[in-house]
C-alpha positions, 0 to 999 in steps of 0.5 A: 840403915836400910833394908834391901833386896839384891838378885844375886847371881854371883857375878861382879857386879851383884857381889860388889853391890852386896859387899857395898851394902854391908860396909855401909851398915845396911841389911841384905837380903838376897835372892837366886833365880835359877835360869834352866838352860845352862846346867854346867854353868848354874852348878859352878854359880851356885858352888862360888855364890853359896861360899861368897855369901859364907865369907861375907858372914864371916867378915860381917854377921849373919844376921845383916845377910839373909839368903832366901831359902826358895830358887825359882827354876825357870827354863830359858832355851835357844828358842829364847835368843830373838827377845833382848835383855831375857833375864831382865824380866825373870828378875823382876818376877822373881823379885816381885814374888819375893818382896815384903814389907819390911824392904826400902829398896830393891837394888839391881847391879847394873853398871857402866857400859852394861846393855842394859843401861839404856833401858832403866825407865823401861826396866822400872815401868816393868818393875812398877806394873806389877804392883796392879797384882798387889792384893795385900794394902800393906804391901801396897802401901810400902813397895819398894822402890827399884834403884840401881846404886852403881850404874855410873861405876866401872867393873875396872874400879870394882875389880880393884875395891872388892876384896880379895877374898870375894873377888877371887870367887867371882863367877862369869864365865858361861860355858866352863869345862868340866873334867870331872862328873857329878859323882865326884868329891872334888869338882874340876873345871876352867873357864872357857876364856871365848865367852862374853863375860870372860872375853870382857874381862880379857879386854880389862886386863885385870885379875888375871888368875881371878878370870883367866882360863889357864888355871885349872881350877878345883872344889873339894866338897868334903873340905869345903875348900877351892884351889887353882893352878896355872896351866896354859891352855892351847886353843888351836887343837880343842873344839868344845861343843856345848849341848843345848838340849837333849841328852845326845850320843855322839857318834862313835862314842856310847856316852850319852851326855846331858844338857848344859854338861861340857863336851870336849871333842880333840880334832887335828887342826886339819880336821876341825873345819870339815866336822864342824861343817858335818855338825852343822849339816846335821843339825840343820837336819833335825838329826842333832840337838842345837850346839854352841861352837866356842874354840878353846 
């Protein structure tokens, strides 16, 4: 049995890799590391992840699958976008600050086709410079090594291996839509489908209501429960702009809107051209704060 530490973000790949981990008989321990710069996005991972890990205990034990208590908030904005791979090295920090002895390897769900395949020595090399801030012998002594257990596995077998009970949570997609705030008792969302991740997954053709951005989706928090209905989105007439940064008033509008929430604007199709051309006048001015245009 091995001892293992997996950053887990609540995606495919890292839920597969735990769930691997825990047929094989090994003990788990996982770790969170919350990026500040997409809020709508990290209050949903957190939402699917937390009842992942409550279901993986359910199926396993408690004791075999352990949550570190403590998130390292880190902001990463669009000033961001010049370096390759950003997450890569909040990872390994985040890992590192986490790591006692008692671990045999330090596991990261890296996979076939990922970008950051092609750059494992470099990752390693990054992962092994921090030992020369080790102060505790011991530790020294015993730091565990950096694996990547699935890179020759595809997210197409993956889909097909994990259960459904895990894969039906798996979280992705980057700029969801929120119909519900904060306040709320029961949390009300879809994924965007124009996406990175959820145009990947299109691209598979698997799971359909796993990914898919015609289900409505929703998290009741008294009841701990989620459930989702079929209801296909049309993507000619929605414009959705994603805040980067500050809190913002649209014009005609007295909402003031917060970073990473999800903002819808309903055009005429006849309209969309010239007001995304406004926007971006606006911008290139300094009047607005920065924004993702995604259709859908």
């Amino acid at each position: 049995m091995k001892n293992v530490l997996v950053p887990y973000s609540g995606g495919l790949d890292s839920t597969y890799l735990i769930w691997k981990n825990l047929k094989e008989g090994n003990k788990v321990t996982v770790i969170y590391l919350e990026i500040e710069n997409n809020y709508t996005k990290v209050e949903l991972e957190k939402i699917h992840r937390t009842e992942i890990i409550k279901r993986f205990r359910n199926e396993f034990s408690y004791s075999q699958l352990e949550e570190k208590s403590y998130n390292y908030k880190i902001r990463v904005d669009y000033h961001s976008v010049g370096y390759s791979l950003i997450q890569v090295p909040i990872w390994i920090l985040g890992m590192f600050l986490t790591l006692e002895p008692c671990y045999d390897e330090v596991q990261m769900g890296y996979v076939m086709n990922d970008d950051a395949i092609s750059y494992l020595d470099e990752i390693r090399n990054l992962y092994e410079a921090h030992k020369i801030f080790v102060t505790d012998i011991n530790q020294l002594e015993k730091f565990p090594k950096l694996t990547f257990p699935i890179i020759k596995m595809k997210k197409e077998e993956m889909i097909h291996a994990l259960p459904k009970q895990y894969l039906e949570l798996v979280y992705s997609c980057e700029n969801p839509r929120i119909k519900s705030d904060n306040s709320s008792a029961i949390v009300e969302y879809s994924y965007c489908g124009n996406c990175v991740p959820c145009e990947r997954y299109k691209r598979i053709g698997y799971a359909e209501e796993v990914f898919s951005p015609n289900y409505d989706r929703k998290y009741d928090k008294g009841k701990d429960e989620f459930s989702k209905v079929y209801n296909p989105h049309d993507s000619k007439d929605l414009m959705c702009l994603t805040p980067l940064e500050k809190p913002y008033i649209f014009p005609d509008s007295s909402t003031l809107h917060y970073p990473g929430e999800q903002l819808s604007l309903c055009f005429e199709e006849s309209e969309i051209e010239g007001k995304i051309e406004e926007e971006k006048a606006e911008i290139d001015h300094g009047s607005l704060p920065s924004f993702n245009v995604v259709k859908g």
